[in-house]
N, C-alpha and C positions, 0 to 999 in steps of 0.2 A: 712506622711505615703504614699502622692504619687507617691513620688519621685523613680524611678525606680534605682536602682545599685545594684551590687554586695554586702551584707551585710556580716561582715567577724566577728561582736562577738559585744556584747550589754554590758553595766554594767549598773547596779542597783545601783543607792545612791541618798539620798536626799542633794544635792548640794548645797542648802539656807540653810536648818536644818529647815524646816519649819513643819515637818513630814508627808509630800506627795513626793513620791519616784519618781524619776526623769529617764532617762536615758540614755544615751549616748550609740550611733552606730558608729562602724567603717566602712567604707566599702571602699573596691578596691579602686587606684586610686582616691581617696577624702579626704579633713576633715571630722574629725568626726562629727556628728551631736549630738547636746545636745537636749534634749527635757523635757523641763522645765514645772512640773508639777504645774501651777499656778493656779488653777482652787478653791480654797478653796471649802471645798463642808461641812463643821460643824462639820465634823467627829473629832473625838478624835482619839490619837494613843499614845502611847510610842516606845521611839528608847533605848536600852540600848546598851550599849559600855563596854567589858568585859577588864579587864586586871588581866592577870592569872600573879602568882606567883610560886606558884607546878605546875600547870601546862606552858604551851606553852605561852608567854608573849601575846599575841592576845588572850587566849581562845578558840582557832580553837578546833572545836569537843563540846563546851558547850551547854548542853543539857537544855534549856530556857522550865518552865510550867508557863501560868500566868492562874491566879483566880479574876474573876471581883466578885464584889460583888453582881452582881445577878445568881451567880455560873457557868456563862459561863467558859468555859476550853478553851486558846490557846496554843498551843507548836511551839515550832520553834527552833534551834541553831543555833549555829554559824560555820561560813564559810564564805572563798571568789569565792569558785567555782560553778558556775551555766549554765554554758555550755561552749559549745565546742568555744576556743578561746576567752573567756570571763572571766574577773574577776570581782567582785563586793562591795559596801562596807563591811567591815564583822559587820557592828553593826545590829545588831539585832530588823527590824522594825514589832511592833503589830499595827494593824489597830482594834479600840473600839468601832468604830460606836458612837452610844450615852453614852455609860457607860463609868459616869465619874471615877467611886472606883473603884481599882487595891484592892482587898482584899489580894494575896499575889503573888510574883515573884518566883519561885523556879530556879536554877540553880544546875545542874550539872557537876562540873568541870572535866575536862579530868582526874584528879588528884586521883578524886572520891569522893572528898570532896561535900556534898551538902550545898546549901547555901540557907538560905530561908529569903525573905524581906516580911512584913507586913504593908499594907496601904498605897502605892503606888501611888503616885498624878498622874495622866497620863496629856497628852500633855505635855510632857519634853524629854531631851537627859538625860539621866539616869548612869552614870557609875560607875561603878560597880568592885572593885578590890576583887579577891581570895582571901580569908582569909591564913594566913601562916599555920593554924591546919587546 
């Protein structure tokens, strides 16, 4: 972070799949820099990976609700754009802290179709395909 340059766009992904998110800088006149998030810190997460069918083969626009089992609420969807000159992975990462139960995943596909998962293992890649109904 000390290194002084021109920064021209960041991406987000977790590059090991170890579920701590990583990133990668572009800047002027340079290699990009990778910045490899190796730090294990206990936490739990889930990463899920959409593949639409009615909708957008990515699932670009799916609307992610997850339910831990101590009724924590996270939302999040899917996308690769997260600013200006940047694109990012589009898999979809929750960070759980200690909560191990995923009591449910909800998914809203571009399509409209809702999709709902129960009892969710978290710390995994998770994918997840649209239902054709």
């Amino acid at each position: 972070f000390n290194r002084m340059g021109f920064q021209r766009g960041s991406a987000f992904v977790d590059l090991n799949n170890d579920g701590f998110m990583d990133l990668v800088v572009t800047s002027l006149d340079e290699i990009p820099r990778i910045l490899l998030n190796s730090g294990g810190n206990g936490n739990l997460w889930l990463l899920v990976n959409t593949i639409g069918r009615r909708s957008n083969r990515d699932g670009i626009g799916a609307a992610l609700k997850l339910t831990t089992a101590s009724g924590r609420t996270l939302y999040n969807h899917v996308t690769t754009s997260v600013g200006f000159m940047s694109s990012s992975d589009k898999r979809v990462h929750f960070g759980l802290g200690a909560e191990k139960n995923i009591a449910s995943l909800e998914i809203r596909w571009p399509s409209g179709i809702v999709q709902k998962l129960k009892n969710v293992r978290a710390d995994q890649i998770l994918t997840v395909k649209e239902p054709a109904r």
